[in-house]
N, CA, C and O of each residue as an XYZ file, in Angstrom:
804
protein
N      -7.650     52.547    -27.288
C      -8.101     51.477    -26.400
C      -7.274     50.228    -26.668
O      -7.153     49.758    -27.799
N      -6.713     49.712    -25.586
C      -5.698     48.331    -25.655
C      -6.655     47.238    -26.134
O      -7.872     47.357    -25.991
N      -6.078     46.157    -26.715
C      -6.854     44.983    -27.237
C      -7.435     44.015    -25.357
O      -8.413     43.290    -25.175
N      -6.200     44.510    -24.193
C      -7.159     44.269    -23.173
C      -8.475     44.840    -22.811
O      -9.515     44.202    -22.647
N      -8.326     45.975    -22.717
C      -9.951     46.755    -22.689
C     -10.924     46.536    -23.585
O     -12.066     46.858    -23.255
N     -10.733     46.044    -24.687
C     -11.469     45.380    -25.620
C     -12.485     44.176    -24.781
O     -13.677     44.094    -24.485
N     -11.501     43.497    -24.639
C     -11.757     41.925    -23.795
C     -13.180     42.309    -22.723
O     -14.382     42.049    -22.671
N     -11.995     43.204    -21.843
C     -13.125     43.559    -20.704
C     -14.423     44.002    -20.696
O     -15.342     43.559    -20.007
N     -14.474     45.310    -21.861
C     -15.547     45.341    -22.764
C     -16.573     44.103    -23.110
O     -17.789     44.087    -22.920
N     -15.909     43.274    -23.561
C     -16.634     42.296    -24.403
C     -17.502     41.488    -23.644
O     -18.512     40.984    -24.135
N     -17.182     41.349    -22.545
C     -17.387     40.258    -21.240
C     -17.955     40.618    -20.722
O     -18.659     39.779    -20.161
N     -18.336     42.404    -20.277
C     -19.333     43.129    -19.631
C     -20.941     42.752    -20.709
O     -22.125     42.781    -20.372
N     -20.401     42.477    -21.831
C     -21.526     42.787    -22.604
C     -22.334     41.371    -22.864
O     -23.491     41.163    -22.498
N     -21.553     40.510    -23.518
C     -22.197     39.616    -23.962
C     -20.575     38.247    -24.241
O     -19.822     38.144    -25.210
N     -20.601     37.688    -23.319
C     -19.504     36.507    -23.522
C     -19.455     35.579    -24.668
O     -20.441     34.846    -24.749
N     -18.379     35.404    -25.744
C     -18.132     34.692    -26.994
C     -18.229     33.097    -26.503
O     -17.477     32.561    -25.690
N     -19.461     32.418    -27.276
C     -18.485     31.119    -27.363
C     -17.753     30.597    -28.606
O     -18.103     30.803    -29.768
N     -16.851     30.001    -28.262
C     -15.896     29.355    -28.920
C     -15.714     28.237    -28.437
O     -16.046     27.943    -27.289
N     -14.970     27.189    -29.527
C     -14.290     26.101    -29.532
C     -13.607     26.384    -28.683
O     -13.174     27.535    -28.641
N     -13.149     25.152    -27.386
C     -12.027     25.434    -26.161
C     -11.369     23.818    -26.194
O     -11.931     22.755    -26.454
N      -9.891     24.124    -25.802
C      -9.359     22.616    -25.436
C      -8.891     22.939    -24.049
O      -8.409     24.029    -23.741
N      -9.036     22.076    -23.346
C      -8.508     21.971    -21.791
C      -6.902     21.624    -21.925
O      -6.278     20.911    -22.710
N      -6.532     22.404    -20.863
C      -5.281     22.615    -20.468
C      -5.065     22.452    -18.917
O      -5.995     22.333    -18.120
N      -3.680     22.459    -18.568
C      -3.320     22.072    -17.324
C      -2.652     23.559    -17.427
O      -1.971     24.042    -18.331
N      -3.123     24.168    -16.071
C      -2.384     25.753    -16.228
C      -1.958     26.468    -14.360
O      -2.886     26.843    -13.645
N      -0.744     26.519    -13.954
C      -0.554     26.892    -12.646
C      -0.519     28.157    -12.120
O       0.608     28.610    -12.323
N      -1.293     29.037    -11.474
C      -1.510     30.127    -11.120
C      -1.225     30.069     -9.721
O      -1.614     29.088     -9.086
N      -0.386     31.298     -8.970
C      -0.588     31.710     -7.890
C      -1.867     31.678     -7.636
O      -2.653     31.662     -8.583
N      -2.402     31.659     -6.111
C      -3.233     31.665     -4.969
C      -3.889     32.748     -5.110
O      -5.102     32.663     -5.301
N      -3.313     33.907     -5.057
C      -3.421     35.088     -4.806
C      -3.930     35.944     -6.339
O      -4.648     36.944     -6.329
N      -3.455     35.382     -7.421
C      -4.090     35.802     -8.806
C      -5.553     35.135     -8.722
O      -6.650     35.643     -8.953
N      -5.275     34.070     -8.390
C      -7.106     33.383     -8.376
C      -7.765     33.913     -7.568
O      -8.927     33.932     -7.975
N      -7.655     34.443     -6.462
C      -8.413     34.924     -5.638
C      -9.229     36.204     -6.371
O     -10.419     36.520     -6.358
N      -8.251     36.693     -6.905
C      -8.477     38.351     -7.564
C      -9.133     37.704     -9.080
O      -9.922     38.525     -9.547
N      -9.050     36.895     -9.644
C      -9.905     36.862    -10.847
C     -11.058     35.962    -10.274
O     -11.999     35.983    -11.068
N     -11.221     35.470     -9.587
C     -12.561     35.020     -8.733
C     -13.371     36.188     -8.677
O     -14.485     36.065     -9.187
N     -13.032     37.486     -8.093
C     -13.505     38.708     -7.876
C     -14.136     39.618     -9.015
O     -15.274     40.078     -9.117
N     -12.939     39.735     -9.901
C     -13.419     40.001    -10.631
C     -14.105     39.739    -12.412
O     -14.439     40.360    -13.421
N     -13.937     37.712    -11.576
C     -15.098     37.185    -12.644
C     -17.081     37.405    -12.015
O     -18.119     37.186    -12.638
N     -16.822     38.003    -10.314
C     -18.184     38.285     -9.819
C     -18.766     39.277    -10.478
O     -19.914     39.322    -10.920
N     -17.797     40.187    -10.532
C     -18.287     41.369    -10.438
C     -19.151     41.282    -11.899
O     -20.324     41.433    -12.239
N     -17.755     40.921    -12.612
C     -18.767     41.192    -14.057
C     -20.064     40.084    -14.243
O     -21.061     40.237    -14.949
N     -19.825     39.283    -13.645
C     -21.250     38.706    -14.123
C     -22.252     39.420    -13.034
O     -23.187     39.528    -13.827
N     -22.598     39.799    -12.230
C     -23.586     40.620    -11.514
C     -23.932     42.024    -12.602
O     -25.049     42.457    -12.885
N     -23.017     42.376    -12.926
C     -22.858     43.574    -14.419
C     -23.428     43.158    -15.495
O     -24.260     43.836    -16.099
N     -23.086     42.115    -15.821
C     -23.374     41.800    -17.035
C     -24.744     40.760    -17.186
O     -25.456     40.688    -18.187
N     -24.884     40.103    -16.113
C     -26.208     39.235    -16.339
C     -25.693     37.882    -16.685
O     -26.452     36.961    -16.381
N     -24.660     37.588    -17.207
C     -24.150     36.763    -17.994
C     -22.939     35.566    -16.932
O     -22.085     36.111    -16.232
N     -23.007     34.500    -16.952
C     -22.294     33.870    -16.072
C     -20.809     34.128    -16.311
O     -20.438     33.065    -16.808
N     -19.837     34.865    -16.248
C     -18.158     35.329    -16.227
C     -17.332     34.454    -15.224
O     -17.078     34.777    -14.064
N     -16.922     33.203    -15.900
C     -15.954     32.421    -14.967
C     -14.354     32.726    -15.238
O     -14.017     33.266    -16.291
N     -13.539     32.412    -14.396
C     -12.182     33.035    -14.068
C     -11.702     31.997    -15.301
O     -11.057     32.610    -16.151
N     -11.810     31.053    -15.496
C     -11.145     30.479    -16.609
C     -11.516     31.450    -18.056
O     -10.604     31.681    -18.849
N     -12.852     31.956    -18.297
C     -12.870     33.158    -19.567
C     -12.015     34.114    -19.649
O     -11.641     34.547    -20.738
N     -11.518     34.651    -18.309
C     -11.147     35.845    -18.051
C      -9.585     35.464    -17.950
O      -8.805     36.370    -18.242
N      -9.069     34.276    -17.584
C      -7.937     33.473    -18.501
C      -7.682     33.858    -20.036
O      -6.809     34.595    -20.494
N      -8.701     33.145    -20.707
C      -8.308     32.899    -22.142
C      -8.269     34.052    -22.594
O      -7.585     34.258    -23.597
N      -9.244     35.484    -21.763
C      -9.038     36.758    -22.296
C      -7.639     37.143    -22.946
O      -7.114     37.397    -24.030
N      -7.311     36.994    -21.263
C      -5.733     37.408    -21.340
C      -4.858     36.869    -22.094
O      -4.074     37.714    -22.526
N      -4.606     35.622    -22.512
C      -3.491     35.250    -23.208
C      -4.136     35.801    -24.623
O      -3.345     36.432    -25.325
N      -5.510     35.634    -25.137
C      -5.899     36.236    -26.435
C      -5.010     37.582    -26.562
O      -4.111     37.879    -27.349
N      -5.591     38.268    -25.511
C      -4.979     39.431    -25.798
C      -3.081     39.925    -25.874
O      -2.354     40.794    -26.356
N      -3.021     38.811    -25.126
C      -1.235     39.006    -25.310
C      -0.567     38.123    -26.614
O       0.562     38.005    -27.091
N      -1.869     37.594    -26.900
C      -1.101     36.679    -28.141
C      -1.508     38.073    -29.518
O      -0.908     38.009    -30.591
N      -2.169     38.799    -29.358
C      -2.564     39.617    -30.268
C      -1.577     40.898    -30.291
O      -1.172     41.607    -31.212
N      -1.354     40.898    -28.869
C      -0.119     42.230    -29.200
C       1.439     41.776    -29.200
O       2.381     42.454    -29.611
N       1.492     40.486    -28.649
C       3.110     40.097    -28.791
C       3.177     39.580    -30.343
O       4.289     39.497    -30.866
N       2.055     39.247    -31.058
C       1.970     38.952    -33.055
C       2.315     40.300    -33.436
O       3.488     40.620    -33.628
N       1.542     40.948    -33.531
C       1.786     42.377    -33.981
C       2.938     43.385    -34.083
O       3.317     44.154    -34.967
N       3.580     42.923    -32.150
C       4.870     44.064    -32.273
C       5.850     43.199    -33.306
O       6.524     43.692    -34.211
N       5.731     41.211    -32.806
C       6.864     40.778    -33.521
C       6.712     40.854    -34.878
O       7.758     40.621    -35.483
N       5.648     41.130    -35.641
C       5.631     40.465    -36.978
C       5.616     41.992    -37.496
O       6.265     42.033    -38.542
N       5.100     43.297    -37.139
C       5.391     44.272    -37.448
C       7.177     44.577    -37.522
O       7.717     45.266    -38.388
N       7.694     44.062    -36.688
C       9.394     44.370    -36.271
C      10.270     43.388    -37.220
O      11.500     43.409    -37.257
N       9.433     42.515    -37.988
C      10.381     41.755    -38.756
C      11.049     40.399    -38.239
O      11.878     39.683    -38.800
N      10.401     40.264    -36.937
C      10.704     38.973    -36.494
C      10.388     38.102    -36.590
O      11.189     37.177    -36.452
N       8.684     37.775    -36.961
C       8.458     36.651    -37.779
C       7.554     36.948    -38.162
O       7.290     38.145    -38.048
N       6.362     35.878    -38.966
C       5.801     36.040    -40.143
C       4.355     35.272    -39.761
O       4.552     34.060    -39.851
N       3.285     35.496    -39.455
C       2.087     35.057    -39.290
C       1.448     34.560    -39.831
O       0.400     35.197    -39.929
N       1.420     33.300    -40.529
C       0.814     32.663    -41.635
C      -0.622     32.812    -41.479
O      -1.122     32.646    -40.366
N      -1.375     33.128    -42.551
C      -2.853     33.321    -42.543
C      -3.733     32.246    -42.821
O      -4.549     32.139    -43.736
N      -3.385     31.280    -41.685
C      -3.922     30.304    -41.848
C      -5.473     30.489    -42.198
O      -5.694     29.941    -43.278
N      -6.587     31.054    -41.672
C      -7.699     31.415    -42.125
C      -7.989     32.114    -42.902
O      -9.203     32.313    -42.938
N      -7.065     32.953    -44.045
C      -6.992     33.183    -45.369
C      -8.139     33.971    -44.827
O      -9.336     33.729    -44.980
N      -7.451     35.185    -44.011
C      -8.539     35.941    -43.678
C      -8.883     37.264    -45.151
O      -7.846     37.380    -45.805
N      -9.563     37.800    -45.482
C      -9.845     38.705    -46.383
C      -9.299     40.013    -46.523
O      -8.639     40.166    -45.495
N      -9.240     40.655    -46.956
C      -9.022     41.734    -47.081
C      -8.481     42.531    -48.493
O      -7.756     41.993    -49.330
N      -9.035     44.050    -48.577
C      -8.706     44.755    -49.964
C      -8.129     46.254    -49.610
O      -8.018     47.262    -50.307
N      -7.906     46.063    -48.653
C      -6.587     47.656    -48.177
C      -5.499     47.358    -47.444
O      -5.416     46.334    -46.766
N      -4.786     48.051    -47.516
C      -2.949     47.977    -47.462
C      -2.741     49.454    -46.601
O      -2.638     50.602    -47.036
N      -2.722     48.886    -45.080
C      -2.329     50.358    -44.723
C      -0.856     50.620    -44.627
O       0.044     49.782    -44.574
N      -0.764     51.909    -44.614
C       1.162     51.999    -44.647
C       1.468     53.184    -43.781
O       0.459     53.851    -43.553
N       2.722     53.703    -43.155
C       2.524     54.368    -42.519
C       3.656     55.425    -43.383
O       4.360     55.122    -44.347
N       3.544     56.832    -42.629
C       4.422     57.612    -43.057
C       4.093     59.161    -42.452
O       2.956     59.434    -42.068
N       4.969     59.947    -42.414
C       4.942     61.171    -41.836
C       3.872     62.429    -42.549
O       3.289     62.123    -43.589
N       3.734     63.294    -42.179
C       3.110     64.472    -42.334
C       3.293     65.130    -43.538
O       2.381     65.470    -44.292
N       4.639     65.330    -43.737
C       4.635     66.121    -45.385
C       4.433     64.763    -46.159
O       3.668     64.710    -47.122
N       5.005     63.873    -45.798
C       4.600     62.845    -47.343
C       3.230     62.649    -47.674
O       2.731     62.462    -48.784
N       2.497     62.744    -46.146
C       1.075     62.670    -46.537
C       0.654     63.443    -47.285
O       0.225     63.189    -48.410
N       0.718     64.513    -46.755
C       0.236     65.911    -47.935
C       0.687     65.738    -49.063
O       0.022     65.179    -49.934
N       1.807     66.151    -49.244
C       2.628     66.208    -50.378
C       2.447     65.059    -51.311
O       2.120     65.331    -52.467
N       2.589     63.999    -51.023
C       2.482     62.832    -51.975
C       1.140     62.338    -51.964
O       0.509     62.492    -53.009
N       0.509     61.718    -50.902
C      -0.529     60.953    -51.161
C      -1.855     62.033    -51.226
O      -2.850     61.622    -51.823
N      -1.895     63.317    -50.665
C      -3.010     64.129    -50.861
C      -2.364     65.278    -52.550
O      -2.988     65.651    -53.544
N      -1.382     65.412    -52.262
C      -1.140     66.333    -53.314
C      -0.943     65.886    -54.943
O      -1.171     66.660    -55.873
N      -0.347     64.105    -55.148
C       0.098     63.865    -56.133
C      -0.455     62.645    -56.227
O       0.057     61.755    -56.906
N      -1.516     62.502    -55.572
C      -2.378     61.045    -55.617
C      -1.906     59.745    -55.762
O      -2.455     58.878    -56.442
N      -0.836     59.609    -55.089
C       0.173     58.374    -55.401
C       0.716     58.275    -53.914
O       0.500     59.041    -52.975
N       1.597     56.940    -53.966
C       2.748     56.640    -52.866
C       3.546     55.819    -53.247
O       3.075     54.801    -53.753
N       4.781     55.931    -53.164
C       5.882     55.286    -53.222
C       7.048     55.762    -51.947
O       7.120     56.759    -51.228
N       7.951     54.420    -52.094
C       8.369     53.306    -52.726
C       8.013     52.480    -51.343
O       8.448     52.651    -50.204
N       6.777     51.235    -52.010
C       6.760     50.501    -50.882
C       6.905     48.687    -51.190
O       6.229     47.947    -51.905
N       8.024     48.434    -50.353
C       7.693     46.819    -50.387
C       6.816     45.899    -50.111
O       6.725     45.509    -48.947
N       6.036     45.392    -51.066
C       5.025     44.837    -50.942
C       4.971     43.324    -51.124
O       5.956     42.887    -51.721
N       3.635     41.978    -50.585
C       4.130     41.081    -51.184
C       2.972     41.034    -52.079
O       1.769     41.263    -51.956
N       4.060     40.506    -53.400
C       3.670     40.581    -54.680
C       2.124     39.274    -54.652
O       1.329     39.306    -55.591
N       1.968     38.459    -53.723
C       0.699     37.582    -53.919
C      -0.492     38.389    -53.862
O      -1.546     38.287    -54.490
N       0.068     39.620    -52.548
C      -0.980     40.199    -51.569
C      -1.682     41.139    -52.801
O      -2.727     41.637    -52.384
N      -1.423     41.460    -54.016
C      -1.637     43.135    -54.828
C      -2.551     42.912    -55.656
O      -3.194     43.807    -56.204
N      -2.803     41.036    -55.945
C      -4.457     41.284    -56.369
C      -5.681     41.660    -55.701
O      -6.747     41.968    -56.235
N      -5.297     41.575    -53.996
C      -6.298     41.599    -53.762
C      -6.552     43.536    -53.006
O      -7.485     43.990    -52.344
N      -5.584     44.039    -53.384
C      -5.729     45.520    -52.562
C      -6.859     46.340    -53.766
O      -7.057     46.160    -54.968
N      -7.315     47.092    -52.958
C      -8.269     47.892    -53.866
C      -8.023     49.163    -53.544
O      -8.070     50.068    -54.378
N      -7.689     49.369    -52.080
C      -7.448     50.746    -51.081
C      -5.980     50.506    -50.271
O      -5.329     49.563    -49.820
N      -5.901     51.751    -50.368
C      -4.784     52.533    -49.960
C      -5.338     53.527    -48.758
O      -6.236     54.360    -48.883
N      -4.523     53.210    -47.473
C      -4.622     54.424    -46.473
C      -3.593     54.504    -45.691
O      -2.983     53.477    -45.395
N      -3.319     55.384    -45.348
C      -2.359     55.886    -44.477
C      -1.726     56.130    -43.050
O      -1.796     57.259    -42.564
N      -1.308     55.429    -42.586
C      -1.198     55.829    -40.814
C      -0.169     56.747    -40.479
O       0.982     56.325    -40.365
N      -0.519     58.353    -40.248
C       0.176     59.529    -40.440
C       0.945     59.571    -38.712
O       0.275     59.683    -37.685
N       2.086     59.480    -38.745
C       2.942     59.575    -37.217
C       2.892     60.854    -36.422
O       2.189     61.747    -36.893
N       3.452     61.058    -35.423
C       3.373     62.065    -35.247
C       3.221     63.347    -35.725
O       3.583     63.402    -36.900
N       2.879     64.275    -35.342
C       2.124     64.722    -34.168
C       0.423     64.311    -34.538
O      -0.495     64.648    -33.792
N       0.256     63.667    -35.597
C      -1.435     63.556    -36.045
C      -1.574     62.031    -35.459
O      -2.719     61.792    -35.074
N      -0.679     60.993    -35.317
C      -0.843     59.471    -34.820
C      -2.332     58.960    -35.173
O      -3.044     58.540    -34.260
N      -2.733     58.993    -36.318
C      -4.016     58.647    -36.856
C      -4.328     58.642    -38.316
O      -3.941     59.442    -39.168
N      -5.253     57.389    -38.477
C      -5.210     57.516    -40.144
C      -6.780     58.508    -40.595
O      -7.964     58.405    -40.277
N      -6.095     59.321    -41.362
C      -7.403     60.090    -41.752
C      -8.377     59.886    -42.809
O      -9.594     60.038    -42.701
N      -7.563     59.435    -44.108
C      -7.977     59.162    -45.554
C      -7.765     58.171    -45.994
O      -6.794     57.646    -45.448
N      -8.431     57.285    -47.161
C      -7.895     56.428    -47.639
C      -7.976     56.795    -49.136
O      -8.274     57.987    -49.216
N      -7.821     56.211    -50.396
C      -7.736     56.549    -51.848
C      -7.937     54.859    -52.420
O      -7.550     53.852    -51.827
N      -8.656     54.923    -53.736
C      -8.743     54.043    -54.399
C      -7.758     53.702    -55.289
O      -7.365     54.517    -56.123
N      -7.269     52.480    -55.200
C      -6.062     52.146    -55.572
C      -6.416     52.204    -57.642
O      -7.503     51.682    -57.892
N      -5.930     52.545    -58.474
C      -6.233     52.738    -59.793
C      -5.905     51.752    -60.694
O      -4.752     51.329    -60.779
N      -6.952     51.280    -61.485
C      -6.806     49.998    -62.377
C      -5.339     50.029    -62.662
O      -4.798     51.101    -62.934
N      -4.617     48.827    -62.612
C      -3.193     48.652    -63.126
C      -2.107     49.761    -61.955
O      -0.891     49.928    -62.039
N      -2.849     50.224    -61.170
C      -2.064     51.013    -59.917
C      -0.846     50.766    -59.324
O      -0.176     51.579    -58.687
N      -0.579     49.592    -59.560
C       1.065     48.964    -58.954
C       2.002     48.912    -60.244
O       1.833     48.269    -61.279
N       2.930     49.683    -59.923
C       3.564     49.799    -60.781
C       5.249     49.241    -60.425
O       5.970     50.068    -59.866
N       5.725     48.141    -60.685
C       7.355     47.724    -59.610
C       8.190     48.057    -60.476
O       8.216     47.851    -61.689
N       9.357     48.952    -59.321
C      10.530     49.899    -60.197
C      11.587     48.252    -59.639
O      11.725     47.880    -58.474
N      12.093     47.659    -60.723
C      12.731     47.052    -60.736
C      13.931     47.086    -60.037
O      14.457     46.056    -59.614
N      14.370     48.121    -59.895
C      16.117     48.265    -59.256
C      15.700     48.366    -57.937
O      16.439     47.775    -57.149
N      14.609     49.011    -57.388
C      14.454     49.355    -55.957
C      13.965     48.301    -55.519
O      14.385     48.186    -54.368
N      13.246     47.367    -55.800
C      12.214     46.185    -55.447
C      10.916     46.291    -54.920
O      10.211     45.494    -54.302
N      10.734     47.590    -55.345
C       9.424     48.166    -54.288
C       8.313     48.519    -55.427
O       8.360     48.104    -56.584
N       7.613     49.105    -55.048
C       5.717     49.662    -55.763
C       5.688     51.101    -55.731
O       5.879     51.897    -54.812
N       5.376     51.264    -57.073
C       4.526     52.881    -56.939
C       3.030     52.695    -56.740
O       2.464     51.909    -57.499
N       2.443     53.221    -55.965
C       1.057     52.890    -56.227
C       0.446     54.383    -57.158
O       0.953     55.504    -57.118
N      -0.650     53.993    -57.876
C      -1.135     55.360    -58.188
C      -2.632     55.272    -57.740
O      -3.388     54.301    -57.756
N      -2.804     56.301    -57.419
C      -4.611     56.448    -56.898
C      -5.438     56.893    -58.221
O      -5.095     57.531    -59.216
N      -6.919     56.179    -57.751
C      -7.757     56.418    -58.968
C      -8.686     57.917    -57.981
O      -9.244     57.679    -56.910
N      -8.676     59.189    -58.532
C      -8.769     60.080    -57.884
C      -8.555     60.729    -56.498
O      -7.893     60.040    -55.722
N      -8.914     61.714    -56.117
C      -8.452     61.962    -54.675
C      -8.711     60.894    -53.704
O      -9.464     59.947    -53.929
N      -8.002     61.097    -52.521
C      -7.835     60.568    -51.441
C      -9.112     60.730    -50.698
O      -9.261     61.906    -50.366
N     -10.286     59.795    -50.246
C     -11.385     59.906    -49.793
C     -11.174     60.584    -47.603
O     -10.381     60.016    -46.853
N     -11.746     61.343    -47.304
C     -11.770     61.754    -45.811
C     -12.732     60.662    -45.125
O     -13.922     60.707    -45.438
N     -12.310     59.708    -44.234
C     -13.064     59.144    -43.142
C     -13.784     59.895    -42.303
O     -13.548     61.078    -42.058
N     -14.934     59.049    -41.705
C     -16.001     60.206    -41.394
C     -15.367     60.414    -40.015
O     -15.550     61.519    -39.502
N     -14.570     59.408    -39.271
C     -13.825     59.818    -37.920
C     -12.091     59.284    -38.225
O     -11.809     58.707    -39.275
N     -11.462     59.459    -37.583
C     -10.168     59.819    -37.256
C      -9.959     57.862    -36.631
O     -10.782     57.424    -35.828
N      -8.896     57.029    -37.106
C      -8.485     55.914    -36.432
C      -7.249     56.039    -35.285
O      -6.130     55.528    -35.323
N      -7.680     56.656    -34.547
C      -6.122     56.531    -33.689
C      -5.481     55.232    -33.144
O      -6.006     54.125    -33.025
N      -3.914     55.720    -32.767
C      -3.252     54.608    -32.888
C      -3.781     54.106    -31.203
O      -3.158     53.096    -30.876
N      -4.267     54.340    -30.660
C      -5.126     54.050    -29.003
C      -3.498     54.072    -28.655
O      -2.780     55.061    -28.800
N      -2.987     52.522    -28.072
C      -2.228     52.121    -27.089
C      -1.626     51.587    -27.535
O      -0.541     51.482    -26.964
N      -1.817     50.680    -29.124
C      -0.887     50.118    -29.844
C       0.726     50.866    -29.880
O       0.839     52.075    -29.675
N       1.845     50.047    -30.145
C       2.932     50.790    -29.803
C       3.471     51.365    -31.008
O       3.172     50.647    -31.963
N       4.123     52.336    -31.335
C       4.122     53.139    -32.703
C       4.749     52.031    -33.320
O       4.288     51.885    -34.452
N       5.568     51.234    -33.054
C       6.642     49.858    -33.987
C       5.710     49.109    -34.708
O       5.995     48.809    -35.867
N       4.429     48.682    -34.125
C       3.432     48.238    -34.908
C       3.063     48.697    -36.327
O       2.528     48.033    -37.214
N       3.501     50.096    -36.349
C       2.129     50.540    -37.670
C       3.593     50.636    -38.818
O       3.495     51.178    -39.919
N       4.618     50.142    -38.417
C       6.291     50.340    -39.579
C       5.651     49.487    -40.755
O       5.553     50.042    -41.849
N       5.285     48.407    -40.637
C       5.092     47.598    -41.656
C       3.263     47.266    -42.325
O       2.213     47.333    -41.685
N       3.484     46.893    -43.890
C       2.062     47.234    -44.578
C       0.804     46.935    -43.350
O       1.182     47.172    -42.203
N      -0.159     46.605    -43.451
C      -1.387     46.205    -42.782
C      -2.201     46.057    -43.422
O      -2.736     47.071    -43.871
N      -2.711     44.788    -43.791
C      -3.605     43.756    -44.581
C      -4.980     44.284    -43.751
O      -4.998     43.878    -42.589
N      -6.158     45.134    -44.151
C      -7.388     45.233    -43.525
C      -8.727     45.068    -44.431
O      -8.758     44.167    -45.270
N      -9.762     45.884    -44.270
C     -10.801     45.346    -45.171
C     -11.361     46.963    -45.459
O     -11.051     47.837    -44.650
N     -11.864     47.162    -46.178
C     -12.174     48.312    -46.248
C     -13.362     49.215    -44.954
O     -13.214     50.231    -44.276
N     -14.699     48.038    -45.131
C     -15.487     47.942    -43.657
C     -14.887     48.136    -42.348
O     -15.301     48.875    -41.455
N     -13.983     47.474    -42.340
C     -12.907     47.963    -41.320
C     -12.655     49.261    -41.018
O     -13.058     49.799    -39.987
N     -11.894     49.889    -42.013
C     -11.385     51.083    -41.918
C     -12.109     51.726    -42.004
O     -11.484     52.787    -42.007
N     -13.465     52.052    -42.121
C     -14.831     53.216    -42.455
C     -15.514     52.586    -40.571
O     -16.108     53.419    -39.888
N     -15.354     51.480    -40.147
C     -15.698     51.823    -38.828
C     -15.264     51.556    -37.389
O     -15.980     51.812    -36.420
N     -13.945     50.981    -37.309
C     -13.266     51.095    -36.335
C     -12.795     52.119    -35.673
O     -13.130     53.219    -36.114
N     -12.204     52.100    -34.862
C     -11.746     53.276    -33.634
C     -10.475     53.431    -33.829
O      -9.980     54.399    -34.407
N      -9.740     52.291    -33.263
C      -8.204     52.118    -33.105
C      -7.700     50.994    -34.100
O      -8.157     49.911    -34.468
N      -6.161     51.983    -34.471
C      -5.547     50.696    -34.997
C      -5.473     49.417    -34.993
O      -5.591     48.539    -35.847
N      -5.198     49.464    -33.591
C      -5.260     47.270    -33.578
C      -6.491     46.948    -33.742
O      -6.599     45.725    -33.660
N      -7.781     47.621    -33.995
C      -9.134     46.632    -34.022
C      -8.746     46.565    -35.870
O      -9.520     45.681    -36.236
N      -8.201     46.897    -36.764
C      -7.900     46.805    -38.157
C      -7.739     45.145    -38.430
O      -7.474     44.727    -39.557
């Protein structure tokens, strides 16, 4: 599910408030007409008053959420966490035999570049397995003293504190674009035990 269908979702159900600043913003005729429409619809749906300016801020939310992601996944820039949001898992991605083989078979993963601020706070380790599975299945508890940095490479061994735990459902990657899941992913553990899709992480 796209982080737009999310939105639309959200608005059928129960509309967020938030802090808003006014803006000066120029739209075709013909776009307003059509989000007039279908700011009716949903509020007759929803019970809830749905004005075309919400269904605005939807949209740029949502394009500001996937144009962050592809760029900052791709190495183009860097998303400062200004709200020092939380988190204690590190997802990473990687193919099919490494999964098995390394992280289910030898309870570990390497070699990954990590940032060295981020490794007090990881506890979990999970995996976003690429094709043909495009979904994370397991995660593993990261093991007291678990980071281990091979100096010449600049990267982390991690070691797991026993097997790799099975999620009770499958996270697929929905609509997110595979370039997204190349680089670590800062999540929460709650997260990963009940989300759907990648980008809700």
């Amino acid at each position: 599910m796209s982080t737009v269908k999310e939105k639309i979702q959200s608005r059928l159900m129960e509309p967020e408030q938030k802090e808003r600043r006014q803006i000066a913003l120029s739209i075709q005729e013909e776009k307003l007409i059509q989000l007039e429409r279908i700011a009716k619809a949903m509020t007759e749906h929803s019970g809830q008053n749905v004005t075309r300016n919400m269904l605005i801020e939807d949209a740029i939310e949502a394009y500001i959420d996937e144009a962050s992601g592809i760029l900052t996944q791709g190495g183009l820039w860097s998303i400062p966490r200004e709200l020092n949001e939380p988190f204690d898992t590190v997802v990473l991605p990687t193919n099919e035999d490494g999964f098995r083989e390394v992280f289910l078979g030898e309870r570990r993963w390497y070699y990954v570049k990590l940032d060295k601020k981020k490794i007090p706070n990881i506890q979990y380790l999970a995996l976003y397995v690429k094709k043909p599975v495009s979904a994370i299945t397991h995660y593993g508890k990261v093991a007291e003293n678990g980071f281990q940095l091979d100096e010449e490479k600049g990267k982390y061994l991690i070691q797991l504190e026993g097997e790799p735990l099975k999620l009770a459902h499958e996270i697929k990657l929905g609509e997110t674009v595979p370039m997204a899941t190349r680089s670590p992913k800062y999540t929460t553990l709650e997260k990963l035990k009940t989300v759907q899709y990648y980008n809700q992480l």
